[in-house]
C-alpha positions in Angstrom: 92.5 -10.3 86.4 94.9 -13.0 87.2 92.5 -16.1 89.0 96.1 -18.6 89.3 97.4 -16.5 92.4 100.7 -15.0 93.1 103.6 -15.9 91.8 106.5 -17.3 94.2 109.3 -15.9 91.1 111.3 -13.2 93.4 115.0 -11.3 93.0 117.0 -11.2 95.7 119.5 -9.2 95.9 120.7 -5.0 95.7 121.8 -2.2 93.4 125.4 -3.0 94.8 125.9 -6.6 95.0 123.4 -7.6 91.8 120.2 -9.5 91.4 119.4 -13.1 91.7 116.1 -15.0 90.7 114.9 -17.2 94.3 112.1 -19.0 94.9 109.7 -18.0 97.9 107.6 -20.8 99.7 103.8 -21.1 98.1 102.7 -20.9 101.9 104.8 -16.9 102.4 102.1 -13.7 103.0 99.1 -17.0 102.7 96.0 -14.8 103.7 97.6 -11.9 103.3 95.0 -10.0 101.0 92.3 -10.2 103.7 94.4 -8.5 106.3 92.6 -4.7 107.6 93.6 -2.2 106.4 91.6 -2.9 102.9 91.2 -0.8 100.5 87.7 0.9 100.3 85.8 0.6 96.9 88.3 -2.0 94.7 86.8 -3.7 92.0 89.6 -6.2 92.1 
């Protein structure tokens, strides 16, 4: 499994007005993964 962390590569953007590559801030969702609900019995 990936031990770097998330990627902050995103598109922005819709089926009607097209796709972009952005940049999110390396602080967005921080902690995220250890929010409840987890799920039970992951080996990741």
């Amino acid at each position: 499994m990936n031990i770097t962390g998330y990627s902050t590569a995103v598109l922005k953007g819709s089926i009607n007005t097209d796709f972009s590559t952005n940049e999110l801030n390396a602080e967005f969702a921080k902690g995220l993964e250890n929010v409840e609900p987890l799920p039970n019995g992951c080996a990741f």
